[in-house]
C-alpha positions in Angstrom: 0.0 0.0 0.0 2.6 2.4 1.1 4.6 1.3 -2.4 1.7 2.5 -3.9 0.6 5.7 -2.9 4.4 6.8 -3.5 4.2 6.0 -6.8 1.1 7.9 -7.3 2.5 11.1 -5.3 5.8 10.6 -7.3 7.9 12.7 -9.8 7.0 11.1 -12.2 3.3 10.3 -11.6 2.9 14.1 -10.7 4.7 15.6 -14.1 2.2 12.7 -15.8 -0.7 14.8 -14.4 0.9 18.2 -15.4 1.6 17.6 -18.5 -2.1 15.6 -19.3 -3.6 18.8 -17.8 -2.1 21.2 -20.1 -2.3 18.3 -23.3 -6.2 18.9 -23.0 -5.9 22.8 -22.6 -3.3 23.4 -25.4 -5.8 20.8 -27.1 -9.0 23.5 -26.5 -6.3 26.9 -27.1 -6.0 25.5 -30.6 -9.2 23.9 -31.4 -11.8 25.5 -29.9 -15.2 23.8 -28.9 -15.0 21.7 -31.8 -14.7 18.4 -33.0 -10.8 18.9 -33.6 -11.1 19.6 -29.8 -9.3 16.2 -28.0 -12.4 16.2 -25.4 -14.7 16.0 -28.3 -14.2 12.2 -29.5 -14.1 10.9 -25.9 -17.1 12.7 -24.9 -18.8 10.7 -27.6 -17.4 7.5 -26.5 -18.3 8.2 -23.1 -21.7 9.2 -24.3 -22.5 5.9 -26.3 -21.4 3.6 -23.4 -23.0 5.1 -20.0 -25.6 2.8 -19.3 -28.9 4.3 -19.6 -29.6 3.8 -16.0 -26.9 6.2 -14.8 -28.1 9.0 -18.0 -31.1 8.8 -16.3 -30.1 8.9 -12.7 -28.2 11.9 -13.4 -30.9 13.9 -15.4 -33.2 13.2 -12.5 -31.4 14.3 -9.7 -29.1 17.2 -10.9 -31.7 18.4 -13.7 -29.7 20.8 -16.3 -27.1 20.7 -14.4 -26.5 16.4 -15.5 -25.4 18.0 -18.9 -22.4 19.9 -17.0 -21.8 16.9 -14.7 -21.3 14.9 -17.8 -19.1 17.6 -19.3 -16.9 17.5 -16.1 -16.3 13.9 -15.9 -15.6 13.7 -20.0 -13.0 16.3 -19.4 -11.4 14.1 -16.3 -11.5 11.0 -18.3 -9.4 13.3 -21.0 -7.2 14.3 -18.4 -6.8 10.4 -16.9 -6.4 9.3 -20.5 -3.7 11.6 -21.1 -2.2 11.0 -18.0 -1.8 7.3 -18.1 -0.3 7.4 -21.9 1.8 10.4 -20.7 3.3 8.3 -17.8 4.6 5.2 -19.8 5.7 7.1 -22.5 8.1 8.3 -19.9 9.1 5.4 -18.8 9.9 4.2 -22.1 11.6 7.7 -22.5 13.6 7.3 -18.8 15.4 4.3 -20.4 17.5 6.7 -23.2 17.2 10.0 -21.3 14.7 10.6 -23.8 11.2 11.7 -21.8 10.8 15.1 -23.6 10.6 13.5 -26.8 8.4 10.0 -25.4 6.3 12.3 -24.3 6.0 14.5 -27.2 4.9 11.6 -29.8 2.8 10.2 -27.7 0.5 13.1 -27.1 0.9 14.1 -30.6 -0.6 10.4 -32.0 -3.4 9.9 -29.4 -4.8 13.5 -30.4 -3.9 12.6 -34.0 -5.5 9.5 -33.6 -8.7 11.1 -31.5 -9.5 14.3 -33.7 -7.4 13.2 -37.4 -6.3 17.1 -37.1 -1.8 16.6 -37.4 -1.3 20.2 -37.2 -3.9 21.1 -34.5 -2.7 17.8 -32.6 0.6 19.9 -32.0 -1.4 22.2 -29.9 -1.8 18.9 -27.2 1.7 17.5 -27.9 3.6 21.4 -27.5 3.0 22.0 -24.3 2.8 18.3 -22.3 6.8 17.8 -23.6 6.9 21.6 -22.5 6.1 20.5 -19.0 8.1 17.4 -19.1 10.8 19.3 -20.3 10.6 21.9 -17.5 10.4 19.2 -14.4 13.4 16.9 -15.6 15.7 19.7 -16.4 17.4 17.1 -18.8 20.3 20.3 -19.5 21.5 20.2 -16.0 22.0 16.1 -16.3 20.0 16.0 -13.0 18.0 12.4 -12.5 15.6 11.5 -9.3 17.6 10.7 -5.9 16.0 7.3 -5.2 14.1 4.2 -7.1 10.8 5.8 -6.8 10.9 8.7 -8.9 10.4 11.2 -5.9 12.0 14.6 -6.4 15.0 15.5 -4.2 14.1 18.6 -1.8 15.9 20.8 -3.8 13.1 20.1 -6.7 10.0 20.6 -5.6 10.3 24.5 -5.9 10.5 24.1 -9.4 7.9 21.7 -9.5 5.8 24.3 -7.8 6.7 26.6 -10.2 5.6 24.3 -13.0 2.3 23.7 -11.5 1.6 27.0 -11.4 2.6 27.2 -14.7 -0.1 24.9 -15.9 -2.2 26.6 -13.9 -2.0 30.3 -15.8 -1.2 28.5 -19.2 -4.8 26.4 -18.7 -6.3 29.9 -18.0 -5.1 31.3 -21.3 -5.9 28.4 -23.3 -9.5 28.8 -22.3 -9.5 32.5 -23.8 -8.1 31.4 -26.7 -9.9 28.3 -26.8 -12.8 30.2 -26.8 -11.7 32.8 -29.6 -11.2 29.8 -31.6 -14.7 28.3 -31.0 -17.0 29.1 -33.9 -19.7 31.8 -33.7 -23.2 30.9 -34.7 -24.0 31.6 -38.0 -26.8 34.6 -39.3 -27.0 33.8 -43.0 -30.3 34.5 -44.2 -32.1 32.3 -46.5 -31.2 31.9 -50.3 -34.6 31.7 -52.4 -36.0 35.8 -52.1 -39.4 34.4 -51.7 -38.7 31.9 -48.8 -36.4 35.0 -47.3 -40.4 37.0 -47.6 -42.3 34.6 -46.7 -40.4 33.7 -43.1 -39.5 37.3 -42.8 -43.5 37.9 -42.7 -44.0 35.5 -40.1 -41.4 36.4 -38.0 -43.4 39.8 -37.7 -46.3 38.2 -37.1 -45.3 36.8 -33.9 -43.6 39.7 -32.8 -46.9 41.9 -33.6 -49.6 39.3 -31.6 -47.2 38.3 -28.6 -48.2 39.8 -24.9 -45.3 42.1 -23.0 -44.9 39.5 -20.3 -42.0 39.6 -18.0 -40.2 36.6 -17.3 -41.8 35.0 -20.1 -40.6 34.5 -24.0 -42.3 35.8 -26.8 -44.5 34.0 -29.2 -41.3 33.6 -31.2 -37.8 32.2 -29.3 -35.0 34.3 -29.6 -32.7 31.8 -31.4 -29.9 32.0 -29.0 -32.3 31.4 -26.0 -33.9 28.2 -27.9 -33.5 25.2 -25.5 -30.9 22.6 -26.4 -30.5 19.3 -25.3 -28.1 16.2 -27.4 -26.1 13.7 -27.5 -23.5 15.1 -28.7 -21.6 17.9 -26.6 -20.4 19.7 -29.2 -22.3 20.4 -31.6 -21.5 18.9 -35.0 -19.6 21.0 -37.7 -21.3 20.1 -41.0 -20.3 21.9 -44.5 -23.3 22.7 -46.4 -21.6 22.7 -49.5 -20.4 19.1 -49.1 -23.4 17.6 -46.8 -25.9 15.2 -48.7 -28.9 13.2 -47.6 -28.8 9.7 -48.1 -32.6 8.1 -48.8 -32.4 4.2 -48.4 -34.3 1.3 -47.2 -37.3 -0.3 -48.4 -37.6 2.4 -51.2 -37.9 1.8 -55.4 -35.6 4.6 -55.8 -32.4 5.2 -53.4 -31.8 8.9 -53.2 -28.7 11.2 -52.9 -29.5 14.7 -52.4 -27.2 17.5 -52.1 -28.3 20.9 -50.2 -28.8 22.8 -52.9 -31.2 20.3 -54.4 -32.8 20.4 -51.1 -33.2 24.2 -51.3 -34.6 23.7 -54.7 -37.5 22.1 -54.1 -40.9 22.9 -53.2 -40.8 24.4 -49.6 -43.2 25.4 -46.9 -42.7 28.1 -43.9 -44.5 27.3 -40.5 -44.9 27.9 -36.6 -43.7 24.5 -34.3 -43.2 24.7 -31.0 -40.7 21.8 -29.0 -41.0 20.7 -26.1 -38.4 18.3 -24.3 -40.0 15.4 -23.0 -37.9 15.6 -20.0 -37.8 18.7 -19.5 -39.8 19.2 -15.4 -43.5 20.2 -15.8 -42.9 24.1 -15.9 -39.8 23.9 -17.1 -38.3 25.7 -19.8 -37.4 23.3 -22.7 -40.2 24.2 -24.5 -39.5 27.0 -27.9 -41.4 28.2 -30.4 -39.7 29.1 -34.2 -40.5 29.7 -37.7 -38.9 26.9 -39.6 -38.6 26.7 -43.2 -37.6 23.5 -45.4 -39.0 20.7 -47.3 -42.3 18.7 -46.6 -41.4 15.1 -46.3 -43.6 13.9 -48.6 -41.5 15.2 -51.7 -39.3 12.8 -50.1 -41.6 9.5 -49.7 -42.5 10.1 -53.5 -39.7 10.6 -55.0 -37.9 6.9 -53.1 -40.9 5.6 -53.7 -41.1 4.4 -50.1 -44.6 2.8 -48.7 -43.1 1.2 -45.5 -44.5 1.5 -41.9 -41.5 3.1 -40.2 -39.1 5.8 -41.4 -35.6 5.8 -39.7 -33.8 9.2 -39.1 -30.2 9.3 -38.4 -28.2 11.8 -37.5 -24.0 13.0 -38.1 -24.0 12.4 -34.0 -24.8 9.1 -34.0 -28.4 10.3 -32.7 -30.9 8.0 -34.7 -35.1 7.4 -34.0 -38.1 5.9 -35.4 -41.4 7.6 -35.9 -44.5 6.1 -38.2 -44.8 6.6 -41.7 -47.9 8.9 -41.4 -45.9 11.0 -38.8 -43.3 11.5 -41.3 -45.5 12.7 -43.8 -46.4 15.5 -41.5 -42.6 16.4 -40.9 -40.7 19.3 -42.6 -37.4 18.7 -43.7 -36.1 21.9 -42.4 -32.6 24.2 -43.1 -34.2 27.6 -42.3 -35.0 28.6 -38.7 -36.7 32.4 -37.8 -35.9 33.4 -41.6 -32.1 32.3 -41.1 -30.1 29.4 -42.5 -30.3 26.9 -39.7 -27.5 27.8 -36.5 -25.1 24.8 -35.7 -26.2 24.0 -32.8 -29.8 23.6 -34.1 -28.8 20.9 -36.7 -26.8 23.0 -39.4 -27.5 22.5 -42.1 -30.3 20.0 -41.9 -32.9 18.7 -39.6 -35.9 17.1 -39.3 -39.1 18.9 -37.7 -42.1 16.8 -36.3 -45.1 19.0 -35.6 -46.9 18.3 -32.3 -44.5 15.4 -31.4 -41.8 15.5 -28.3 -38.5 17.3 -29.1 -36.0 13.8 -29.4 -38.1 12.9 -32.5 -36.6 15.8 -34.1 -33.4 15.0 -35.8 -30.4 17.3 -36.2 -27.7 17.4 -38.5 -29.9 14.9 -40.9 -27.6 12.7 -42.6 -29.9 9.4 -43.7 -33.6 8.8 -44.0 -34.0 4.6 -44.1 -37.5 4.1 -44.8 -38.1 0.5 -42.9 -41.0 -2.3 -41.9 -39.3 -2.8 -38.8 -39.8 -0.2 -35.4 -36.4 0.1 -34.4 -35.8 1.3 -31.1 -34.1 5.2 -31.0 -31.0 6.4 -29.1 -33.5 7.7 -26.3 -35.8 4.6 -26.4 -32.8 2.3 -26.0 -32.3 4.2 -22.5 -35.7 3.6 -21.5 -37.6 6.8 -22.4 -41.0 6.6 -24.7 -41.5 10.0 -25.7 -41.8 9.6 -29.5 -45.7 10.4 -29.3 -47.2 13.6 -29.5 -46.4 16.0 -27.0 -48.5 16.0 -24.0 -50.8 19.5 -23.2 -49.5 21.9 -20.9 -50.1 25.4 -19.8 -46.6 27.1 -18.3 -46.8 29.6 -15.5 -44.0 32.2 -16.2 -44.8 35.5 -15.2 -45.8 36.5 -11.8 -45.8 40.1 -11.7 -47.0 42.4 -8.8 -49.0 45.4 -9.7 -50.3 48.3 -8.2 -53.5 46.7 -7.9 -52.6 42.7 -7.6 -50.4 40.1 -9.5 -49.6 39.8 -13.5 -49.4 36.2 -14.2 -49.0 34.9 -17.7 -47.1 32.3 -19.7 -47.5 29.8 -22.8 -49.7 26.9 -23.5 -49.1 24.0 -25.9 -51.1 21.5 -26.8 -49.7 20.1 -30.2 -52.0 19.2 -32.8 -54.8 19.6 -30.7 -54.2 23.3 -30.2 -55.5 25.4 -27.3 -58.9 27.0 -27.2 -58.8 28.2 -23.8 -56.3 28.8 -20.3 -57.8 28.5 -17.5 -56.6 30.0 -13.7 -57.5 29.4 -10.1 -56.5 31.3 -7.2 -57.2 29.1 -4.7 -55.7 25.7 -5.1 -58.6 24.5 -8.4 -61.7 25.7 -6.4 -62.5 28.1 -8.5 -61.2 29.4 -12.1 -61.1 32.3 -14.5 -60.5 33.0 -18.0 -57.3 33.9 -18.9 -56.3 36.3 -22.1 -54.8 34.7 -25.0 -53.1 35.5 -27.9 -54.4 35.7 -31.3 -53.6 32.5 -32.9 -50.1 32.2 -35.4 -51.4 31.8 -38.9 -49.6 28.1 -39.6 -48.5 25.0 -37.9 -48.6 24.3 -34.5 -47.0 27.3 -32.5 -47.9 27.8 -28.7 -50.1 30.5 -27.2 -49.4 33.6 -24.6 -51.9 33.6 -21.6 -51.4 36.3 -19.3 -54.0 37.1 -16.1 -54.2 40.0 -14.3 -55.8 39.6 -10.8 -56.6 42.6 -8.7 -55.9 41.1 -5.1 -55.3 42.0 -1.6 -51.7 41.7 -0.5 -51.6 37.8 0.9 -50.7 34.3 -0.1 -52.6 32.8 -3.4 -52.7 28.9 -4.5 -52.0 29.7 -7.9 -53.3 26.6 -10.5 -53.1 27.2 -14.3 -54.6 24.4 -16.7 -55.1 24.6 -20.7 -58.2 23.3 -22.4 -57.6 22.0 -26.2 -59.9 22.7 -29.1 -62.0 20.1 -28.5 -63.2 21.0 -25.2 -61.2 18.4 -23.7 -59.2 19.9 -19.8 -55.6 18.9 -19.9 -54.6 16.2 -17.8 -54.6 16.8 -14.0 -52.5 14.5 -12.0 -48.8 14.6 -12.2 -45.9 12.9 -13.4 -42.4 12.6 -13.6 -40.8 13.8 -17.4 -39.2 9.8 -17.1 -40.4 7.8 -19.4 -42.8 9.7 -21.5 -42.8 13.2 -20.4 -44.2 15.4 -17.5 -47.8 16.2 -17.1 -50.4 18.0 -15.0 -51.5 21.1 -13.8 -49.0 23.9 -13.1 -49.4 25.8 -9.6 -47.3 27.4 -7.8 -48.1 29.8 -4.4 -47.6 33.6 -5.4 -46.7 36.1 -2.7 -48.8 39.8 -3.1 -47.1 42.6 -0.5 -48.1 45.4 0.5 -47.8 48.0 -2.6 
């Protein structure tokens, strides 16, 4: 035990951990946040093989933060992988006074090998032989004073030195690291009368919507749209080289490039998504004007007439949905009247109207039409939210006003759409009609409710429910967002002071 631990508190062990350390952050200094980026390759490894128990163990307990928690430990089992190759490549390198150099190719080929980037793999490689270089000393001919590889005294100042070293030189690489990450992309929309069409409904939006604090407009801001993927970094996809790949069960296999894509018949609408496990007021649930393809052009042209249609994506991201569900689906590369951002699915996804958010495929690479219902990426981890999205009525905006409380928010009820919201102040006894929004002009987009109750100052049981077109009360009782998504009725208790 006590051979052990002084191996692991070594020289050697130590400058194994420095040097992994700044491998990873000269690794993000040239690369950016992008697949070129050493954590980027390991985080999908890591992804692919964490038991869907412990995805879903995470997500349930820390929430939004389980996407941080993940990003954490991908970034420790960089370091650790690092580390480990770092540590027998000197070893190997001890044996012809060589550790410098050991260290040096071996950094360079695992990045190579991880990200296929040689030159940006020198930004991993540079600096790890930099802090080998800096703890041996190899130009004063100095070598450790005992079997274990422990420092003699009159080392560990400059091993002190290097670690804080590593320490400012990780600090700058996240600057430039960040410089180097790509900035969402605003190009607007090729075809002039896809550019007017989208442009008209993005003013429409922005002309119905309420002014309600705390609470988006009838349109998401892109930049505010709700994420949640696999992958974590988002793909980087050329549009100029990206092509569709239509196979399966089809009379006709398909290859189509983007500007074919852009050249066919296209449709502009409202959809709203909503995570399915995203809490029951939670705010994974966006509203955009999308612009793309119907699917149908698609179906006809393979000549597909299969149950299932198979969606893949660049991530490794892949789901199922019926035939007839595709049919409904647009095809999309336009998002709010711009070519669709990276991190959205750049440059193509698929949108689903009125169906949960993981049925919506970014960065569209294959469409397999099939007979066979093949379990998705989520479903494989034990979720079931590929059906329509369940009804809901968000409670955003709780607003004191001179005379009471502002309260306001968005309801959603897919295809079903929403007729009416509904709000109690006291706990469901009784309920009042709330004000809502004129309705968008196409698809499936959410509503604005907003309620202004003049109250005395005091304590109200606040309960908001949505009522769908045909009459019918959303559902009451709640549940968890695991397996198929959260339901119920919102309520929360709103404090009213003294004005």
């Amino acid at each position: 035990m006590r051979s052990a631990l002084r191996a692991l508190t070594g020289k050697q062990a130590v400058t194994s951990l420095l040097a992994g350390i700044v491998a990873v952050a000269g690794s993000y200094a040239a690369a950016g946040f992008t697949e070129e980026f050493t954590f980027t390759p390991v985080s999908a490894v890591v992804v692919h093989y964490t038991p869907g128990v412990i995805i879903n163990t995470t997500l349930d307990v820390f929430g939004d933060l389980g996407q941080y928690i993940n990003m954490a430990f991908t970034l420790t089992v960089t370091v650790a992988l690092f580390t480990v190759l770092i540590g027998i490549a000197l070893e190997i390198g001890r044996r012809f006074n060589g550790r410098g150099v050991a260290a040096f190719g071996a950094v360079w080929l695992a990045a190579f090998l991880l990200t296929r980037a040689p030159l940006l793999s020198l930004g991993a490689a540079v600096p790890a032989a930099a802090v080998v270089a800096m703890t041996y000393r190899p130009w004063q001919g100095r070598e450790p004073a005992d079997s274990t590889g422990r420092w003699p005294d009159e080392d560990r100042r400059e091993i002190l030195g290097t670690g804080l070293g590593v320490v400012g030189f990780a600090g700058a690489s996240y600057v430039a690291g960040s410089y180097r990450t790509p900035e969402p992309d605003t190009t607007q929309l090729v075809e002039e009368d896809t550019q007017t069409e989208a442009d008209q409904l993005v003013a429409e939006a922005e002309g119905k919507a309420f002014d309600l604090p705390g609470s988006p407009d009838l349109l998401s801001d892109v930049e505010n749209f709700y994420n949640v993927d696999i992958a974590t970094v988002a793909p980087r996809i050329d549009a100029e080289s990206w092509e569709l790949t239509v196979d399966g069960e089809v009379d006709q296999e398909l290859s189509i490039d983007y500007q074919q894509l852009q050249g066919m018949e296209s449709e502009t609408q409202y959809s709203t998504l909503r995570c399915v496990g995203e809490d029951l007021n939670g705010a994974k649930m966006d509203n955009a004007v999308w612009t793309g393809v119907p699917a149908t052009e698609v179906v006809e042209q393979a000549g597909a007439a299969t149950e299932w249609v198979r969606m893949h994506a660049d991530d490794g991201f892949h789901n199922t949905i019926p035939m007839e569900v595709f049919e409904q689906s647009l095809i999309v590369y336009g998002m709010n009247g711009f070519e669709l951002p990276r991190d959205h699915g750049h440059p193509v996804r698929v949108i689903v109207p009125g169906h949960w958010g993981e049925v919506n495929v970014k960065w569209l690479t294959r469409i397999e039409f099939t007979d066979e219902d093949v379990e998705g990426y989520w479903e494989e981890r034990g979720w079931e939210g590929t059906g329509e999205v369940s009804a809901v009525a968000k409670l955003w905006t709780t607003e004191q006003t001179r005379d009471g409380v502002l309260l306001g928010g968005q309801a959603y009820d897919g295809h079903d759409g929403v007729s009416a919201v509904e709000v109690s102040l006291d706990g469901g006894e009784t309920w009042n009609d709330a004000e809502l929004t004129e309705r968008l002009s196409t698809g499936d987009g959410w509503r604005q409710w907003r309620y202004e109750a003049d109250v005395e100052p005091g304590e109200y049981d606040v309960v908001v429910r949505a009522i769908d077109d045909n009459g019918e009360v959303q559902e009451r009782e709640p549940s968890d967002a695991f397996p198929d998504g959260a339901t119920g009725w919102v309520s929360d208790t709103v404090t009213v002071a003294e004005a």
